[in-house]
C-alpha angles and dihedrals in degrees: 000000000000114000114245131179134197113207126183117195132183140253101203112212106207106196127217095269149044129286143199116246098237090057085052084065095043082055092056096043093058086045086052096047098046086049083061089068074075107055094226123182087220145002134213124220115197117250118293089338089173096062095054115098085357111149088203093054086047094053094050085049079062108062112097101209113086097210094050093039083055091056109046086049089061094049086052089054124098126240134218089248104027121118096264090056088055093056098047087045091046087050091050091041099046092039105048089245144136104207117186110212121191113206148145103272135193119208121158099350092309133098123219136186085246123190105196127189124217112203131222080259108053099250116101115261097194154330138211119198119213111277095199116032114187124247099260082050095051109027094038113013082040091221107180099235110238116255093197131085106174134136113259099221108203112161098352092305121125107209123181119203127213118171126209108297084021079085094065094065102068086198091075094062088037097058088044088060092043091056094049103265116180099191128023107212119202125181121183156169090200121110095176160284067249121335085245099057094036086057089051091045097060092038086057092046085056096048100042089059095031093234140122121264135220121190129174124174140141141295126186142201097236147359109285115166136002081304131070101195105202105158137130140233102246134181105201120183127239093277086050095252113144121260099171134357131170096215111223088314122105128246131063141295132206135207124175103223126213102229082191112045118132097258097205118165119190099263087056110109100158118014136026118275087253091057096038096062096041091056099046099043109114102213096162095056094047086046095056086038087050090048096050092051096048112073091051103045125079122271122199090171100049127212122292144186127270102029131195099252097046099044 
């Protein structure tokens, strides 16, 4: 019987003024109630929606002591037991749902850019904490960077999760395919570098590991900032052809995805693209390229133990 999937993902209105952060949370979870017409396995939230147009996360940007500014931040984050965490573990549970929620964590004393997700049962089924944070997020947020890319199996489903600048490093995706990902996630503030080549991009990073994507992100009214954010949840196939998308409206959208389906492109003569790929992809010889360049680039995030490779 072949393996199918329905996945809902979310289009993030941010309005023309500040909010409080509790009525960030009130916003997903309309956009969480009104997926459920669909009757979704799982649904995606965009990255750290409740920090954006919070007038509590402004007024911590604010503060010009980095220490205090750090710690403010970690009092903002969300924690694995905290109340927001409950009721997004009480929705999943009384709604049949895994719901994959991307937001600004504390765990230990140290924040991370945290996708958590919150099984058909109420308990959590998995996390992935952002690989590549962007400069703004490691040198003055002070988000630890994630050491870990690994499927998140739920249902006999292998997602792989990359968060916002995560999309910029094609390896991430790469190493996902190569482990036998099913569905790429990717939730996201970002509306660019353009929203063209955001959308190719993400179509590339699809094909190159042969899987199906899943992006949500934000749209607003106006222009507010230096930034008019103007993008569009998308479901895209495995040959980066696109299966949903919600236009610059908010909302969601749904596909139900074949896990199964024969993923042929037109340069494959003997084996499906997925196979393909997996048989002609070279990882000894990266891996040696990679180890001769690192020791003599520059590293604003330094070495640590235990690596990727090496775990």
């Amino acid at each position: 019987m072949p393996r199918r999937v329905r996945i809902a993902t979310v289009s993030f209105l941010l309005g023309s003024g500040l909010v409080t952060r509790a009525a960030r949370y009130d916003q997903a979870f309309r956009y969480l109630e009104a997926a459920l017409a669909d009757r979704p396995d799982v649904i995606l939230l965009p990255e750290m929606f409740e920090m954006m147009g919070c007038v509590e996360w402004q007024r911590i940007q604010q503060l010009d002591d980095p220490e205090a500014r750090f710690a403010a931040a970690l009092e903002f984050a969300m924690t694995e037991d905290d109340s927001a965490a409950e009721r997004f573990r009480q929705f999943a549970g009384r709604h049949d749902v895994t719901v994959v929620s991307n937001n600004l964590t504390r765990d230990s004393g140290d924040l991370y850019n945290q996708a958590t997700f919150y099984g058909r049962q109420g308990e959590i089924v998995g996390r992935y904490r952002k690989v590549q944070p962007t400069e703004n997020e490691y040198e003055v947020t002070g988000i630890t960077p994630g050491d870990e890319i690994e499927p998140i199996e739920v249902d006999g489903v292998r997602y792989g999760v990359f968060i916002c600048n995560d999309q910029a490093f094609p390896e991430i995706c790469q190493l996902y395919g190569l482990q036998g990902t099913d569905v790429l996630l990717h939730p996201t503030q970002a509306a660019g570098p353009t929203e063209t080549i955001r959308s190719e991009m993400l179509r590339t990073r699809a094909h190159d590991t042969s899987c199906f994507l899943v992006t949500s992100t934000f749209l607003q009214d106006k222009p507010l900032g230096w930034q008019y954010r103007q993008s569009h949840a998308t479901i895209y196939d495995f040959n980066g052809y696109t299966l949903a998308e919600s236009g610059h409206r908010d909302g969601h959208v749904t596909a139900t995805l074949d896990l199964d389906e024969e993923r042929w492109t037109s340069w494959c003569t003997k084996y499906d693209h997925r196979r393909t790929i997996l048989r002609q992809h070279r990882t000894e010889f990266y891996a040696r390229a990679y180890a001769r360049l690192a020791p003599h680039k520059e590293n604003m995030i330094p070495t640590r133990e235990p690596s990727v490779v090496e775990s």
